[in-house]
PDB file as gemmi writes it, atoms N, CA and C in Angstrom:
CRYST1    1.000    1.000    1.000  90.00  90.00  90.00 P 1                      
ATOM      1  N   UNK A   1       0.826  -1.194   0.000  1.00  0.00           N  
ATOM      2  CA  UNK A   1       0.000   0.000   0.000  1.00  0.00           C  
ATOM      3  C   UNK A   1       0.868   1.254   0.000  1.00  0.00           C  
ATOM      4  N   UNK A   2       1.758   1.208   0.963  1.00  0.00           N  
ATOM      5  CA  UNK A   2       3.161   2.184   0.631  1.00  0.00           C  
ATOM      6  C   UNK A   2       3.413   2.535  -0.332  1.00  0.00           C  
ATOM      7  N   UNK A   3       3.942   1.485  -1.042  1.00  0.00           N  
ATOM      8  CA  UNK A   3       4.311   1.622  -2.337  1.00  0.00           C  
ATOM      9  C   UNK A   3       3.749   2.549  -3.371  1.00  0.00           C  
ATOM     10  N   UNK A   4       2.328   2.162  -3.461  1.00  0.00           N  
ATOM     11  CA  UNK A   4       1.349   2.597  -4.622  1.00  0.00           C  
ATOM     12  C   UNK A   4       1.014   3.939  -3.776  1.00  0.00           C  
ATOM     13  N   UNK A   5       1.262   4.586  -2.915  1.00  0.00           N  
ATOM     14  CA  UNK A   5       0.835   5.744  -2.209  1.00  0.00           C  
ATOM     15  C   UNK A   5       2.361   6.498  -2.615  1.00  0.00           C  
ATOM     16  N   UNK A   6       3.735   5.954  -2.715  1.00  0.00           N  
ATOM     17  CA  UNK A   6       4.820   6.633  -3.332  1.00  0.00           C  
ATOM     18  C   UNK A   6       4.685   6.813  -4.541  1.00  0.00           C  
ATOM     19  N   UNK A   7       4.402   5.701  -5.753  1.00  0.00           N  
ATOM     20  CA  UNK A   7       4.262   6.153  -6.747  1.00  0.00           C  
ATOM     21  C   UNK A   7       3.138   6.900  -7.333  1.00  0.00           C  
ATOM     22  N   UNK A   8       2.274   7.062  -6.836  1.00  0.00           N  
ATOM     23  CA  UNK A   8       1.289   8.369  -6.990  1.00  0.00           C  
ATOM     24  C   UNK A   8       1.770   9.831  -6.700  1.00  0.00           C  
ATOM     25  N   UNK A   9       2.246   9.483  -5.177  1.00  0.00           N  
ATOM     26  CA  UNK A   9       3.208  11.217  -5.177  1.00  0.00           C  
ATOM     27  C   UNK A   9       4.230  11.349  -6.337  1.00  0.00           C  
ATOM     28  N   UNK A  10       5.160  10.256  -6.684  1.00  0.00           N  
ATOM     29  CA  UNK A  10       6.159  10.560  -7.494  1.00  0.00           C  
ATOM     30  C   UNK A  10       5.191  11.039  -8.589  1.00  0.00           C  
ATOM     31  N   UNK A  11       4.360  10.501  -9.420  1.00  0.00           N  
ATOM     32  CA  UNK A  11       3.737  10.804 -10.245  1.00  0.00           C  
ATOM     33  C   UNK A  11       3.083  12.337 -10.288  1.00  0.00           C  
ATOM     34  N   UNK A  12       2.361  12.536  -9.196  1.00  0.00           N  
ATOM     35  CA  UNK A  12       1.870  13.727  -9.027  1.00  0.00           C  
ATOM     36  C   UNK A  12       2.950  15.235  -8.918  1.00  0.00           C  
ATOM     37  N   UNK A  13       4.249  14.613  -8.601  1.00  0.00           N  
ATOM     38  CA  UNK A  13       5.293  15.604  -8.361  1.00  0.00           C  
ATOM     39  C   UNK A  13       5.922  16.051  -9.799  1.00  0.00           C  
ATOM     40  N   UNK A  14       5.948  14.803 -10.700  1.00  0.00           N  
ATOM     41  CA  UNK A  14       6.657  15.225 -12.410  1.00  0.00           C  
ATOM     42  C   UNK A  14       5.869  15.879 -12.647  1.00  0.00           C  
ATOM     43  N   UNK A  15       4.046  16.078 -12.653  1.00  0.00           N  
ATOM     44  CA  UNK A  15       3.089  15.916 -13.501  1.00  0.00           C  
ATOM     45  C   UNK A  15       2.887  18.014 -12.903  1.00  0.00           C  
ATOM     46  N   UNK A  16       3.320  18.087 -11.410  1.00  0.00           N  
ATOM     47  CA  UNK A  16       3.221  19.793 -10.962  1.00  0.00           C  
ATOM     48  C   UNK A  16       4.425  19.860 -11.406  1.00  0.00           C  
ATOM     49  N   UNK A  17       5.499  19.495 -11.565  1.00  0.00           N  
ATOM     50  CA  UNK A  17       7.142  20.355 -11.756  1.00  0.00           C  
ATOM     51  C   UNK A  17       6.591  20.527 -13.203  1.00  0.00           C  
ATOM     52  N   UNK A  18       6.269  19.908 -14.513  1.00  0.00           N  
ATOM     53  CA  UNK A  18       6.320  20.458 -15.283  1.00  0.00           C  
ATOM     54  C   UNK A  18       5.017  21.588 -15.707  1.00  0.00           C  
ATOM     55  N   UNK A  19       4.358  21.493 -14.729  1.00  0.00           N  
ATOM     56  CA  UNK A  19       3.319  22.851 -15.169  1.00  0.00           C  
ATOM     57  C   UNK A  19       4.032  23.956 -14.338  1.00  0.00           C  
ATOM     58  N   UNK A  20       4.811  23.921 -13.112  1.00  0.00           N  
ATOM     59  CA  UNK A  20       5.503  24.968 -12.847  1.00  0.00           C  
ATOM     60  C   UNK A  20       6.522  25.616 -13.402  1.00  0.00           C  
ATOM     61  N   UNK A  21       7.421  25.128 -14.579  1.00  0.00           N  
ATOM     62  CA  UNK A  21       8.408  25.198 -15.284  1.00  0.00           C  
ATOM     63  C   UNK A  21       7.539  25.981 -16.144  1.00  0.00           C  
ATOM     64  N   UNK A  22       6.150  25.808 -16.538  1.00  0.00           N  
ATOM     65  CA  UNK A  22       5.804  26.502 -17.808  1.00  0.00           C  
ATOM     66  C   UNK A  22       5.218  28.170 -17.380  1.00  0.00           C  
ATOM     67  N   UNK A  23       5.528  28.398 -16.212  1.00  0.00           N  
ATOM     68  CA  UNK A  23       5.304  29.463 -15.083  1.00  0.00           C  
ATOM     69  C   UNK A  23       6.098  30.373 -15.220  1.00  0.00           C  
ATOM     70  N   UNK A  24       6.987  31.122 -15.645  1.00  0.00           N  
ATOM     71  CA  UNK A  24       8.116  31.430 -15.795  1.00  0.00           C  
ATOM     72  C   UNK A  24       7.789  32.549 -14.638  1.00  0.00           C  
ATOM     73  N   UNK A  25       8.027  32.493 -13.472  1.00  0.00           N  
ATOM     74  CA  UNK A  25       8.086  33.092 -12.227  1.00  0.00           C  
ATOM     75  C   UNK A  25       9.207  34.727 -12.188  1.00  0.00           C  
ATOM     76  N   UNK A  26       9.154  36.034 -12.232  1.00  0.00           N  
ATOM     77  CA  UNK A  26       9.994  36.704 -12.195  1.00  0.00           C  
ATOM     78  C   UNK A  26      10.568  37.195 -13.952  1.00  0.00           C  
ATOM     79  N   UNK A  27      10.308  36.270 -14.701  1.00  0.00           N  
ATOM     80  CA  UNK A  27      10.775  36.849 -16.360  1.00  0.00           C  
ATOM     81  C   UNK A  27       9.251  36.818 -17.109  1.00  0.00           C  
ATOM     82  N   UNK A  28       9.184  38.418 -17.285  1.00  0.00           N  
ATOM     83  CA  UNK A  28       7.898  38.606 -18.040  1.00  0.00           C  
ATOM     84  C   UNK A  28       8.394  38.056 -19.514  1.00  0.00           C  
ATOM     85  N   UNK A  29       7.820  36.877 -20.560  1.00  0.00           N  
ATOM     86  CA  UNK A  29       7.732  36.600 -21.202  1.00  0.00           C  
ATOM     87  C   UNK A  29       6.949  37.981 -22.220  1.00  0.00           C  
ATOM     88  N   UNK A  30       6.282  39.196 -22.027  1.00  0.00           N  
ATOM     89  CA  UNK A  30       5.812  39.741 -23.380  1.00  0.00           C  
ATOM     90  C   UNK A  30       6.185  41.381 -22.562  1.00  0.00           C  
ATOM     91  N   UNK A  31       6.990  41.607 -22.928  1.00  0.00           N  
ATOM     92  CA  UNK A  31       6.977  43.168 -21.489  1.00  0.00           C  
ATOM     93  C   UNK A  31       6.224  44.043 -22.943  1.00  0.00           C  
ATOM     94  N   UNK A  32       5.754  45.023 -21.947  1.00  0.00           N  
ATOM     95  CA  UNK A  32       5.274  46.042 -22.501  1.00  0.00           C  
ATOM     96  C   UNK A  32       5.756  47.089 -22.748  1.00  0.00           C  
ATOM     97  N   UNK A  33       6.838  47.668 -23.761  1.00  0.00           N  
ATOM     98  CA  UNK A  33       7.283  48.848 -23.573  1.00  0.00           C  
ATOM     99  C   UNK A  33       6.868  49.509 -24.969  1.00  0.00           C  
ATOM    100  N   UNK A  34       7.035  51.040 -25.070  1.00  0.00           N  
ATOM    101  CA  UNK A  34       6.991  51.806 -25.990  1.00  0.00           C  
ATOM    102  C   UNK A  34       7.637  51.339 -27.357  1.00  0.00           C  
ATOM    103  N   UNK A  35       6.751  51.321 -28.130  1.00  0.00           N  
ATOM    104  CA  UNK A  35       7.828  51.088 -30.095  1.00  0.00           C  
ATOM    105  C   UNK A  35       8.663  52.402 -30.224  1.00  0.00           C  
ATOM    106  N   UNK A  36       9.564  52.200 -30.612  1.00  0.00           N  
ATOM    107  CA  UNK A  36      10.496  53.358 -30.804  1.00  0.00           C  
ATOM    108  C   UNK A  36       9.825  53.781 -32.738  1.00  0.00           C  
ATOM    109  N   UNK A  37      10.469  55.008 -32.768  1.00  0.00           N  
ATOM    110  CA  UNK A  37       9.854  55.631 -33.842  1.00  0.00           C  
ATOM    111  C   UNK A  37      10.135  55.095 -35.344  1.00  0.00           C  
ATOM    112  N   UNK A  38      11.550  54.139 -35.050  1.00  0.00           N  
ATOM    113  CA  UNK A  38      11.972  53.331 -36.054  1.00  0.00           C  
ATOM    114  C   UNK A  38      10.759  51.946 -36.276  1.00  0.00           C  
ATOM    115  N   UNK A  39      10.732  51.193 -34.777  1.00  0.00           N  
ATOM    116  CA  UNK A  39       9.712  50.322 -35.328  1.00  0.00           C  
ATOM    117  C   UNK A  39       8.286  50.455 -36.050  1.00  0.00           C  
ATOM    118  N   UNK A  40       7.845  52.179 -35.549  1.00  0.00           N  
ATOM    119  CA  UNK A  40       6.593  52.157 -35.980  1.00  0.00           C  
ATOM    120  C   UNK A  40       6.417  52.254 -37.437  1.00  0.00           C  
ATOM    121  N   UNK A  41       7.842  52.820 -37.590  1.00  0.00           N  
ATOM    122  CA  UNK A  41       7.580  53.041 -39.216  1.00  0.00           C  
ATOM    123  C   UNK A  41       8.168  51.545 -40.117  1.00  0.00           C  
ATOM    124  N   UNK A  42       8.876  50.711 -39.989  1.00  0.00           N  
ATOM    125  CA  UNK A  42       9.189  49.573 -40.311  1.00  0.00           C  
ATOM    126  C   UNK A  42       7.578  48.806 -39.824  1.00  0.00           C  
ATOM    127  N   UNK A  43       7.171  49.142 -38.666  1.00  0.00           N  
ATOM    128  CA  UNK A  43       5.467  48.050 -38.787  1.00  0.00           C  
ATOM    129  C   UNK A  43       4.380  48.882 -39.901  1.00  0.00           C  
ATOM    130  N   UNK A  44       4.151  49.813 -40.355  1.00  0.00           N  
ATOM    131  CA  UNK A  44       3.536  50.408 -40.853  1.00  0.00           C  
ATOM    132  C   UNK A  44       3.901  50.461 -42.684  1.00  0.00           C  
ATOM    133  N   UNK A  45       5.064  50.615 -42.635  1.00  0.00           N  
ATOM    134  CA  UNK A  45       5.653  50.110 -44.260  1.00  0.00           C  
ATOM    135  C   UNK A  45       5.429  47.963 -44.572  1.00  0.00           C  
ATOM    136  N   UNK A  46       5.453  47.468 -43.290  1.00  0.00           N  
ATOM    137  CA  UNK A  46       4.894  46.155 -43.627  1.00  0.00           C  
ATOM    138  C   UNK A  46       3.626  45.832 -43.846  1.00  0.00           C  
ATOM    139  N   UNK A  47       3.031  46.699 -43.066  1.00  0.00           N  
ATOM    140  CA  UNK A  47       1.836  47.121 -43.157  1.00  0.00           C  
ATOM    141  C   UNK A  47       1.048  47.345 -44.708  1.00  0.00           C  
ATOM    142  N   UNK A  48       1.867  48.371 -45.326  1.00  0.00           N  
ATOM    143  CA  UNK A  48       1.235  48.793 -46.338  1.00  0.00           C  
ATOM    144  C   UNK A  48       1.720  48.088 -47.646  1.00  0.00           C  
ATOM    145  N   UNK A  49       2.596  47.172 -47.334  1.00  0.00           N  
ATOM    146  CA  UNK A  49       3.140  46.314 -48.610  1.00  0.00           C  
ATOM    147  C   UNK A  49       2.233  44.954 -48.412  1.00  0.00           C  
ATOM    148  N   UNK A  50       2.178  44.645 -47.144  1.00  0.00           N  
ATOM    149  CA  UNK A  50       0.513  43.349 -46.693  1.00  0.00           C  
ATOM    150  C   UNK A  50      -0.842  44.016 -47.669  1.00  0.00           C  
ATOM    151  N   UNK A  51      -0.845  45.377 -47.448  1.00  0.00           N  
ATOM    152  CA  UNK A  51      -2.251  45.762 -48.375  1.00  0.00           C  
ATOM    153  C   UNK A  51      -2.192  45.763 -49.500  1.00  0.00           C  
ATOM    154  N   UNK A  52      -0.669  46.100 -50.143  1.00  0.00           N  
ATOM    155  CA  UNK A  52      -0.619  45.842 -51.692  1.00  0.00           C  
ATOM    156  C   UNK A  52      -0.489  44.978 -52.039  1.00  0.00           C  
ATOM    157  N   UNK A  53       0.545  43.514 -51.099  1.00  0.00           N  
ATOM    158  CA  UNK A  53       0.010  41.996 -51.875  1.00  0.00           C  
ATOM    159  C   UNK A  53      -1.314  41.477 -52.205  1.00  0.00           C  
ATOM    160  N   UNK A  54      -2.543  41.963 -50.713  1.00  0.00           N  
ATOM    161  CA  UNK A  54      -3.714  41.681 -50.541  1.00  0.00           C  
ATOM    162  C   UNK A  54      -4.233  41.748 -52.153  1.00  0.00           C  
ATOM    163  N   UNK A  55      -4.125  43.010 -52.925  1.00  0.00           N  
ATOM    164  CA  UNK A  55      -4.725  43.432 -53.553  1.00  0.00           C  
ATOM    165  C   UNK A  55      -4.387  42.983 -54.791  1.00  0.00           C  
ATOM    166  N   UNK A  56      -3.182  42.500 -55.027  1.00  0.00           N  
ATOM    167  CA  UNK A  56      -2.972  42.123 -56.192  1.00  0.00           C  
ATOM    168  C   UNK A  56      -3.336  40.304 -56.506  1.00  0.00           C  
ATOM    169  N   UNK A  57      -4.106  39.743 -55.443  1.00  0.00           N  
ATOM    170  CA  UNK A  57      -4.503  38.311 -55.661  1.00  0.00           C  
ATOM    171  C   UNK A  57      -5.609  38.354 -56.810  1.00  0.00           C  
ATOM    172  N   UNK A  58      -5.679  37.896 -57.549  1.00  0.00           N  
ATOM    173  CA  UNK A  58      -6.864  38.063 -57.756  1.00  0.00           C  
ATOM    174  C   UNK A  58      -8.408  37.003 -57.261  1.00  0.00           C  
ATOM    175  N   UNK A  59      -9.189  37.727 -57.539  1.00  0.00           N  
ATOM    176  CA  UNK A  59     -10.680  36.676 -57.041  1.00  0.00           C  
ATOM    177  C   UNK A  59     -10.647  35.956 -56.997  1.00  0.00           C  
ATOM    178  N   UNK A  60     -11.162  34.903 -56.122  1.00  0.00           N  
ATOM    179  CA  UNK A  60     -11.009  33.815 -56.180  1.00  0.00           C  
ATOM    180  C   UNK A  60     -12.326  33.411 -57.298  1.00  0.00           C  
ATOM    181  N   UNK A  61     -12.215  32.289 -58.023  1.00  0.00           N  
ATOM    182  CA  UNK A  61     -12.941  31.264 -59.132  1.00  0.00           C  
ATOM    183  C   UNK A  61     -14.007  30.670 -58.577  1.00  0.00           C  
ATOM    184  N   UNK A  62     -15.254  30.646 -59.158  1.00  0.00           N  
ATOM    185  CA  UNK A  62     -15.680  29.825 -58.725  1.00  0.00           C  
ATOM    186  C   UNK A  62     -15.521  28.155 -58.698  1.00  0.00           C  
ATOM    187  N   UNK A  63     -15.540  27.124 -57.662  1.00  0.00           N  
ATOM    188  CA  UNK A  63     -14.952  26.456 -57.490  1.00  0.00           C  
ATOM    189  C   UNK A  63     -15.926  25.007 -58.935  1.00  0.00           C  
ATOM    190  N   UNK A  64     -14.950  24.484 -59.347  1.00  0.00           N  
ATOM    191  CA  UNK A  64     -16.162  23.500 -60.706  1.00  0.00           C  
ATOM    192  C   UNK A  64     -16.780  22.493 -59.862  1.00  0.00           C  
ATOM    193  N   UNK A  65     -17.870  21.881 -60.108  1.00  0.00           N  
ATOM    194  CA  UNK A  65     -18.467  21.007 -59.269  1.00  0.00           C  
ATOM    195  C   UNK A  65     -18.762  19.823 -59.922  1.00  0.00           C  
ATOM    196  N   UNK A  66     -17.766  18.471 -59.680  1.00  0.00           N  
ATOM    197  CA  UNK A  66     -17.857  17.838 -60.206  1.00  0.00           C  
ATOM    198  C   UNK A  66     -19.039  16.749 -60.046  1.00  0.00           C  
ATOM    199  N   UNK A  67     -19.654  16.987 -59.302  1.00  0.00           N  
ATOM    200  CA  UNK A  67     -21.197  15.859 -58.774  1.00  0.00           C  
ATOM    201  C   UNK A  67     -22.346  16.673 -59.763  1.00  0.00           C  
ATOM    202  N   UNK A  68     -21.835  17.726 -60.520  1.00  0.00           N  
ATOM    203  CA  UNK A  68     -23.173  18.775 -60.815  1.00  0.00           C  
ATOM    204  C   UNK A  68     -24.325  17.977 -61.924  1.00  0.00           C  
ATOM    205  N   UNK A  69     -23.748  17.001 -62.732  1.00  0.00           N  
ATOM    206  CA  UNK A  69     -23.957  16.845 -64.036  1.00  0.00           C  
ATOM    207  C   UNK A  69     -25.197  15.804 -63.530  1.00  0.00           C  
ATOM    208  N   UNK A  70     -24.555  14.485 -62.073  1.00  0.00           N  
ATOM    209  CA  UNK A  70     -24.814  13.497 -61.473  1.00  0.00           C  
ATOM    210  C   UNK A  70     -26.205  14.117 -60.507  1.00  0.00           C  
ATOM    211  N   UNK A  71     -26.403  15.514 -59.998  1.00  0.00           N  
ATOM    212  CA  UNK A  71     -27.400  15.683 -59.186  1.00  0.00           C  
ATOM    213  C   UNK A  71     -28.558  15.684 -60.244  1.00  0.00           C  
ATOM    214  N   UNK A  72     -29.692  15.424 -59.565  1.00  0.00           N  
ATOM    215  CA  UNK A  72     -31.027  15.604 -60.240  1.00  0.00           C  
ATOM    216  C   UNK A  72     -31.251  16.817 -60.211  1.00  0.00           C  
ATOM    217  N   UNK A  73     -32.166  17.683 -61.011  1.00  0.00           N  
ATOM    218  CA  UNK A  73     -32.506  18.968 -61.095  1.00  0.00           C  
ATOM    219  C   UNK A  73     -33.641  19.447 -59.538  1.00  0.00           C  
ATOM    220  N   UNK A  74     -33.638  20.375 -59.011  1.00  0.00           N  
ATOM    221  CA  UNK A  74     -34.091  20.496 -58.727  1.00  0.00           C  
ATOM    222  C   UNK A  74     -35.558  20.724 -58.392  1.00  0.00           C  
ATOM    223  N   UNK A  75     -36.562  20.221 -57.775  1.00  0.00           N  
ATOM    224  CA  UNK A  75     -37.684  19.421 -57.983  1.00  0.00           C  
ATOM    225  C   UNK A  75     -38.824  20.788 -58.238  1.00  0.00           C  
ATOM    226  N   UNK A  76     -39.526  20.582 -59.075  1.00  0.00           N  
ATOM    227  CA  UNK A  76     -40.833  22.029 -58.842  1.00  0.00           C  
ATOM    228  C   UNK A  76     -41.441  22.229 -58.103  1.00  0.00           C  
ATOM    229  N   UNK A  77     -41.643  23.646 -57.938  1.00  0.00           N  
ATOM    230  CA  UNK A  77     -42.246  24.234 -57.064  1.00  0.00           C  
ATOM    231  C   UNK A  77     -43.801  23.215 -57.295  1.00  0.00           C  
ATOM    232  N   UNK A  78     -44.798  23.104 -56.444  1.00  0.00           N  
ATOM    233  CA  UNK A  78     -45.935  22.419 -56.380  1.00  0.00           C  
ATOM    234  C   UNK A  78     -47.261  23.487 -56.056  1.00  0.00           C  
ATOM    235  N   UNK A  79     -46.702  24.898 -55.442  1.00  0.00           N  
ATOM    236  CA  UNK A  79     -47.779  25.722 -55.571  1.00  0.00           C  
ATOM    237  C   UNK A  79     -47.665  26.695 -56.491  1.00  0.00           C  
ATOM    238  N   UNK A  80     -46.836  26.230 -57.684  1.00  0.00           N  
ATOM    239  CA  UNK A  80     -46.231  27.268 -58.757  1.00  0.00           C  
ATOM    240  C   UNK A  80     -47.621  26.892 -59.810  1.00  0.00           C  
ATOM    241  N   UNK A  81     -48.404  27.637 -60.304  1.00  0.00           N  
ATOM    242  CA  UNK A  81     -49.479  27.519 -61.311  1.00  0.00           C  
ATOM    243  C   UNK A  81     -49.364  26.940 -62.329  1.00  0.00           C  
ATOM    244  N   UNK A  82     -49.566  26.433 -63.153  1.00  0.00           N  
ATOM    245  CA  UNK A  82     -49.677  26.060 -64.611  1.00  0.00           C  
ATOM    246  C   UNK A  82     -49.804  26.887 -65.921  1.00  0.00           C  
ATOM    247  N   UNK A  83     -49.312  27.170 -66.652  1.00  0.00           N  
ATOM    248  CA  UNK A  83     -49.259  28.431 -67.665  1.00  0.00           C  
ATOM    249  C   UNK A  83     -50.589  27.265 -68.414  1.00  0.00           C  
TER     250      UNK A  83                                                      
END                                                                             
């Protein structure tokens, strides 16, 4: 009974060390500081070359449908009148 009561703690101890490792305690992983006047203009020229690739894709096609030929037509209306 020992036993299986150690290997549960051992288990339970790998299973918290590695969610605490993903904790990074004391090192801000995303700090927040000011863009300097160089980055804004290097994000803003990427910026505006993203809008001119955007633009030069052209439309997308409509896509061909190869089941189209195989579907049955669609069935008539039944309160549509009779000419």
């Amino acid at each position: 009974m020992l036993r299986v009561l150690l290997q549960a703690c051992v288990c339970l101890c790998l299973l918290a060390g590695t969610a605490f490792a993903q904790d990074s305690v004391g090192v801000p992983m995303n700090p927040k500081r000011p863009l300097t006047p160089e980055e804004v203009q290097q994000r803003k020229a990427a910026d505006e070359a993203y809008q001119a690739a955007i633009k030069k894709i052209p439309d997308k096609k409509t896509s061909a449908d190869p089941w189209g030929n195989i579907r049955p037509a669609a069935p008539a209306s039944k309160n549509k009148p009779q000419q």
